[in-house]
C-alpha positions in Angstrom: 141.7 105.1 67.9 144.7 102.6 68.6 145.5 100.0 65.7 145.3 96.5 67.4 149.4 95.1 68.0 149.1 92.5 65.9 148.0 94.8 63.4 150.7 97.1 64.2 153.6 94.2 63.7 152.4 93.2 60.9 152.6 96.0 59.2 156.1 96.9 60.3 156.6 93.2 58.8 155.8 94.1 55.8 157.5 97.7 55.3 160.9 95.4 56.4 160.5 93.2 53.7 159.9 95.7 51.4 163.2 97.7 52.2 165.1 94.2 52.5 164.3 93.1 48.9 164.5 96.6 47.4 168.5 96.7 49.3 168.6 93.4 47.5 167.5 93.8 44.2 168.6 97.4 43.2 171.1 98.8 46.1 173.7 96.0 47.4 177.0 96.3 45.8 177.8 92.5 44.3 179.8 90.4 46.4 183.7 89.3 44.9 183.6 86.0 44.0 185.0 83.5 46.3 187.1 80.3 45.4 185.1 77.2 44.7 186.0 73.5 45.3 187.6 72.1 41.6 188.3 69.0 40.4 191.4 68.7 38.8 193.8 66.1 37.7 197.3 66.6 38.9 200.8 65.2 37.2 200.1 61.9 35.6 197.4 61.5 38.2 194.6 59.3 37.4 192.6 60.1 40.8 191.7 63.6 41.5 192.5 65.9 44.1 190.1 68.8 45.3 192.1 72.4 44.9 190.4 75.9 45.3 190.4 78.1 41.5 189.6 81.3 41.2 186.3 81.6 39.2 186.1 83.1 36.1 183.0 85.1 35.2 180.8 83.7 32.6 178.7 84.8 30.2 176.0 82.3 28.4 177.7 79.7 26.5 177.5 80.6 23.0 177.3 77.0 21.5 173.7 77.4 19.8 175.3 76.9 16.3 176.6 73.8 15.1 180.2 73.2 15.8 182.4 74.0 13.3 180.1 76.8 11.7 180.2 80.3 13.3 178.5 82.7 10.8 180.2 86.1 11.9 181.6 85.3 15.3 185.5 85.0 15.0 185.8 82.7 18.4 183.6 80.1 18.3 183.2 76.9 20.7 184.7 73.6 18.5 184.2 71.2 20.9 183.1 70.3 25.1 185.4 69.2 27.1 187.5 67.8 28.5 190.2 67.8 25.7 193.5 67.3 26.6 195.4 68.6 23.3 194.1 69.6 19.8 195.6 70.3 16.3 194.6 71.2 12.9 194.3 69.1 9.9 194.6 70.0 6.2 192.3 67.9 3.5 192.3 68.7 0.3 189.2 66.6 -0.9 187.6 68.4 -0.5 189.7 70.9 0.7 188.8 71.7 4.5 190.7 72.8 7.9 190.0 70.4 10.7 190.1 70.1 14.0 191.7 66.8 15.4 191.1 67.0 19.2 192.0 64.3 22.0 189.6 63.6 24.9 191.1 63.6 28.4 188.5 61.4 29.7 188.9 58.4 27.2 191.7 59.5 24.7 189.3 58.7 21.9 190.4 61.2 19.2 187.7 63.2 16.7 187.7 65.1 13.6 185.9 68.4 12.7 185.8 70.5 9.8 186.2 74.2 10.9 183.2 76.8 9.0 181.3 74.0 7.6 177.8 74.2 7.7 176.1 71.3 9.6 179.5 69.6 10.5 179.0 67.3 13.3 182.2 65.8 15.2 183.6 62.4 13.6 185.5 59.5 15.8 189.1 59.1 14.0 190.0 56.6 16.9 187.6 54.4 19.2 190.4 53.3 21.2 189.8 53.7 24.9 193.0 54.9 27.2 191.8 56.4 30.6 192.4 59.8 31.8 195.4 61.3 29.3 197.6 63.6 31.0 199.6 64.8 27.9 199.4 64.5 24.1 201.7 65.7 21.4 201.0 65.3 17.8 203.3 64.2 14.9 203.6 63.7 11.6 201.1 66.8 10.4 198.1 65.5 13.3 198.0 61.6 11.7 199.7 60.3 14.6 200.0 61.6 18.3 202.3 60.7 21.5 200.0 59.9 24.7 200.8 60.0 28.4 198.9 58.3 31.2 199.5 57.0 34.1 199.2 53.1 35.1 199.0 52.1 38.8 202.4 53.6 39.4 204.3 53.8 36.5 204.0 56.5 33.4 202.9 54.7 30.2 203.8 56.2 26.7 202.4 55.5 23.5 202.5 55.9 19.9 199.2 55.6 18.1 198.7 56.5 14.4 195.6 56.5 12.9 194.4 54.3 9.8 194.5 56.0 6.5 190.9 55.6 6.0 190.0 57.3 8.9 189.7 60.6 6.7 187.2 58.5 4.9 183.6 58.7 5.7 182.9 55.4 7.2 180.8 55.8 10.3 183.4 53.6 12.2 187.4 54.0 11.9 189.3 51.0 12.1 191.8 50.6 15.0 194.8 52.8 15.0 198.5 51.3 14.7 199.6 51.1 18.4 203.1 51.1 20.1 204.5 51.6 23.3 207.8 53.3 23.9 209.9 52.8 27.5 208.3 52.9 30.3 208.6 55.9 33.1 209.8 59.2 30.3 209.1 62.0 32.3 209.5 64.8 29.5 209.1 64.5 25.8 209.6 66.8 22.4 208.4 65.7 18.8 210.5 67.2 15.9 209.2 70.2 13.6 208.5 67.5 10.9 206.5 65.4 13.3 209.0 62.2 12.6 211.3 62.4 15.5 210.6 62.3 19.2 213.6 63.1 21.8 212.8 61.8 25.1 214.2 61.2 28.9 214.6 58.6 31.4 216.2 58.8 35.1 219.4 56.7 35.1 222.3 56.7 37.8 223.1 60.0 38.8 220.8 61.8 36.9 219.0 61.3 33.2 219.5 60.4 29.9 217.7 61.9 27.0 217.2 59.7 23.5 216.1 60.7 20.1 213.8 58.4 18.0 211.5 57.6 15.5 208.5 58.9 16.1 206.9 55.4 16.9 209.6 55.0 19.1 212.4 52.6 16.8 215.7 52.8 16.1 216.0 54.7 19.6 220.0 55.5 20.6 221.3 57.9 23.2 222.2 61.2 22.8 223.2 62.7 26.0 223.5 62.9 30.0 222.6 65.0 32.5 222.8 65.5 36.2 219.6 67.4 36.3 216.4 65.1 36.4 213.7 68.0 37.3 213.8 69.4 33.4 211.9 69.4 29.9 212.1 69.0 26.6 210.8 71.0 24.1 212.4 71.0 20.2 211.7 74.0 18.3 214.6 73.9 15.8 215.6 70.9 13.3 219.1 70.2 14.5 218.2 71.6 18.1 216.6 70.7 21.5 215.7 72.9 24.5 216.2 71.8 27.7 214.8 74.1 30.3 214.7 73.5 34.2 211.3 73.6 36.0 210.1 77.4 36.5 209.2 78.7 40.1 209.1 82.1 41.1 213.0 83.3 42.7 214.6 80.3 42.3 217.3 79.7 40.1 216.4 78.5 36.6 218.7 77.2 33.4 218.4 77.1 29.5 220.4 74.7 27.6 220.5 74.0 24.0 221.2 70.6 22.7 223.2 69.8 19.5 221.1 66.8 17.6 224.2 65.7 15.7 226.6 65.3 18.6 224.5 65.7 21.7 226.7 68.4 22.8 224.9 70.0 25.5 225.9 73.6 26.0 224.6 76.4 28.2 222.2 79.1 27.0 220.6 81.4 29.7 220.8 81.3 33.6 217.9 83.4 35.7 215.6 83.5 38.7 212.1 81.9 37.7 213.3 80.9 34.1 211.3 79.9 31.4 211.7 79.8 27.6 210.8 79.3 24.3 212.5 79.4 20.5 211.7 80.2 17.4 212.4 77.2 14.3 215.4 79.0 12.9 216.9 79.0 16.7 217.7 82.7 16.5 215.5 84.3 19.1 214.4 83.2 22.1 211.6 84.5 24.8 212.5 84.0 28.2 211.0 85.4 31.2 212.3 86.1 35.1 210.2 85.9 38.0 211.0 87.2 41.2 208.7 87.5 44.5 208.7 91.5 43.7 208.5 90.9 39.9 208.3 89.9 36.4 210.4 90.9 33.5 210.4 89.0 30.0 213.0 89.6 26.9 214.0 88.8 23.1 217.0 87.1 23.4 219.2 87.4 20.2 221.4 83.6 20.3 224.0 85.1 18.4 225.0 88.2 19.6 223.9 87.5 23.0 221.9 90.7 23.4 218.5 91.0 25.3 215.6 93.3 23.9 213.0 94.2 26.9 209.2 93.3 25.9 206.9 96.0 27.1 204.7 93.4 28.0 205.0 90.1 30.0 203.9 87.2 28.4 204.3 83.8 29.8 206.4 81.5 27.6 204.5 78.6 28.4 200.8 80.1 27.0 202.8 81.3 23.7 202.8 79.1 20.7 204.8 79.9 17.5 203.6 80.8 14.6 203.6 78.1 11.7 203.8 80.8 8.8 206.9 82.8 9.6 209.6 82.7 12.8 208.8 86.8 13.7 205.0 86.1 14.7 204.1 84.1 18.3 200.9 84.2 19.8 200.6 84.3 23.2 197.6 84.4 26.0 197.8 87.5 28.1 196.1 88.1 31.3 193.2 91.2 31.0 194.2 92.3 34.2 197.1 92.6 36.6 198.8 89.6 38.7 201.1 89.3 41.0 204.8 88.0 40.3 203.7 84.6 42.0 200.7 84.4 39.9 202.2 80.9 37.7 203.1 79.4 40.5 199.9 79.1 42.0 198.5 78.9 38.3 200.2 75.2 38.3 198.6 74.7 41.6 195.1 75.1 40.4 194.8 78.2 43.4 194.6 80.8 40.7 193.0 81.8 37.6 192.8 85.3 35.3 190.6 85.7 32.0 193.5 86.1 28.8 193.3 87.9 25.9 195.0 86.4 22.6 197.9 88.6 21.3 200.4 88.4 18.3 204.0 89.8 18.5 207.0 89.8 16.3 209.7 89.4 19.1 212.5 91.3 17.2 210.8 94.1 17.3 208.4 93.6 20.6 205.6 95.0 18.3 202.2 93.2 19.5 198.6 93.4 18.7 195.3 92.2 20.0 193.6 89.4 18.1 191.1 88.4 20.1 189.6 88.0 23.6 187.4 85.5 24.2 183.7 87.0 25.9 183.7 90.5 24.5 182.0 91.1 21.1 184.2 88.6 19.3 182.2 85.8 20.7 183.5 82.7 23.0 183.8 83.3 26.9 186.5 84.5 29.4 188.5 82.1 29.6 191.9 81.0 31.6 193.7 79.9 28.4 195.8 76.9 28.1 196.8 74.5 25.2 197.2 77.1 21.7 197.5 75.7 18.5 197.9 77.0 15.2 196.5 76.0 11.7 198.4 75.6 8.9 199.1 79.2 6.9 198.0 80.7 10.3 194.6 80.2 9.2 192.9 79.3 12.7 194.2 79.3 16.3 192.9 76.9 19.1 192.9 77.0 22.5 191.5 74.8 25.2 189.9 76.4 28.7 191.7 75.9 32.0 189.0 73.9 34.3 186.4 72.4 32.0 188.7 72.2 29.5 186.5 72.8 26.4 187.7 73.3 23.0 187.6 76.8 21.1 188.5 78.2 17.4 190.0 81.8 16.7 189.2 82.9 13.2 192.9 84.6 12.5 191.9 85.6 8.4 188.7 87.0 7.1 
């Protein structure tokens, strides 16, 4: 006897289903992920501008606990984004590490004490200043240097916050407030967080200036054809001048003699970038090509190069504030290409880092963390590193949402 054909259909239906969610659920082999529309600010931008980022993968936000208190998990979540820059505070009454964080959103600016039970984030500054771009902190995290853009011209300003904000009123009162010139386009605060060095385009190129902190008693200190530079001040008596870095094209280093000005030459190389250690001694400087990357100890005296067996980039390393032969640096877990920071500026790439520590005289490194393994935290595309005084803790914030995250580096 014949089954009826629309019997017959539907049971072939059914059997096709079946195979097509058992293919699904237990036999496909997951697809790669594909780029995503991101939002990202760009420059001093205060629009956005879509870009495609590689996606990290994520595992469940570990953010359960209270911030600030982390039991047993050495990376721990301090605060959501976005944050544009972080530091660490010291109290001593009571004696407490905290976190002093900037929002990117508002530049309000909060305070929050690292392993303390039940510690809930605490405004330090109310002030509103629309979408920061950059933030650098002075004079041990009670003052910092903002960045933003207005209409068309970049606005700098100095804002130090009231004594009593480590008080516990509920409300701080408004910070002390100063603007420096308008239009700097790269910036470096002093080791001792009282100086700032600064530069402005003039006639045929730039001129850089060193300052008080709050921007007074500014005078100039040198001049330079090159406009497309920056700053960064590592040493006491000595500034870093760096050109831009982009893979295979010509890149210079030049140190910068506080007392005089004297501007003299330092390293010359495809895809240059740099950083030094307090005492000036040793630099890290890496090459890029379009076939590859290569990144050295550079002694400043003798002149002599020391080959890293690993490639860190200078601009995700952070030195350490307890001795001159430790850095910290975010590493990428996996392999990139040589162009890989290029198209990391450009928002069209992203890797998950671990945290390292190496002493670069002797290229020696080791593995302090990495953010979504047992640890704690999540992969994350690592940007903004801090360090705690005594190399207690280490920050970090995440490329993209820009969230805020603690490393426990003693026990």
């Amino acid at each position: 006897m014949q089954l009826p054909w629309k019997s017959l259909l539907a049971a072939v239906g059914v059997l096709t289903l079946l195979v097509v969610l058992i293919w699904f659920f237990f036999l496909r082999t997951p697809s790669s992920v594909e780029p995503v529309p991101t939002t990202t600010t760009s420059g001093f931008t205060t629009g956005t501008v879509v870009t495609t980022e590689a996606t990290l993968p994520q595992e469940a936000d570990p953010s359960d606990a209270p911030y600030g208190y982390t039991g047993t998990q050495r990376i721990f979540k301090i605060a959501d984004g976005p944050v544009v820059a972080a530091t660490f505070v010291q109290t001593f009454n009571p004696t407490t590490t905290v976190a002093r964080y900037v929002m990117q959103d508002n530049g309000r600016v909060f305070d929050l004490p690292i392993d303390v039970p039940g510690s809930v984030p605490r405004a330090v500054s109310n002030t509103t200043i629309p979408a920061i771009a950059h933030a650098l902190w002075g004079e041990e995290g009670e003052s910092v240097v903002l960045q933003y853009m207005e209409e068309v011209t970049v606005k700098t300003l100095y804002m130090r916050f009231s004594p009593r904000a480590t008080s516990t009123i509920a409300t701080p009162l408004p910070p002390q407030i100063r603007f420096l010139p308008d239009n700097i386009f790269t910036l470096a605060i002093s080791p001792d967080g009282k100086k700032l060095a600064y530069m402005l385009v003039t006639t045929g190129g730039a001129t850089g200036y060193v300052a008080n902190i709050n921007g007074t008693e500014s005078k100039t200190l040198f001049f330079t054809p090159l406009t497309q530079v920056r700053l960064t001040w590592p040493a006491a008596n000595t500034l870093l001048m760096q050109t831009k870095a982009a893979v295979g094209v010509s890149g210079m280093a030049f140190s910068i003699a506080l007392q005089s000005g004297t501007v003299t030459p330092l390293l010359h190389a495809a895809g240059l970038s740099i950083i030094a250690d307090p005492a000036f001694a040793k630099v890290i400087y890496q090459t890029s090509t379009l076939s590859d990357v290569k990144t050295y100890s550079h002694d400043v005296v003798s002149g002599k190069d020391l080959r890293l067996s690993f490639d860190p980039f200078p601009e995700k390393c952070v030195q350490s504030g307890k001795t001159s032969s430790l850095i910290y640096c975010a590493l990428p877990l996996a392999y990139i290409s040589p162009q890989y920071l290029d198209l990391w500026y450009k928002g069209l790439a992203s890797a998950a880092d671990s945290l390292v520590a190496f002493n670069p005289t002797t290229g020696a490194r080791i593995i302090i963390g990495t953010p979504g393994q047992g640890e704690g935290g999540k992969k994350s595309d690592i940007v903004g590193i801090a360090v705690a005084p005594a190399d207690a803790y280490l920050s970090f914030v995440t490329k993209g949402d820009r969230s805020l995250w603690g490393v426990r580096l003693t026990q």
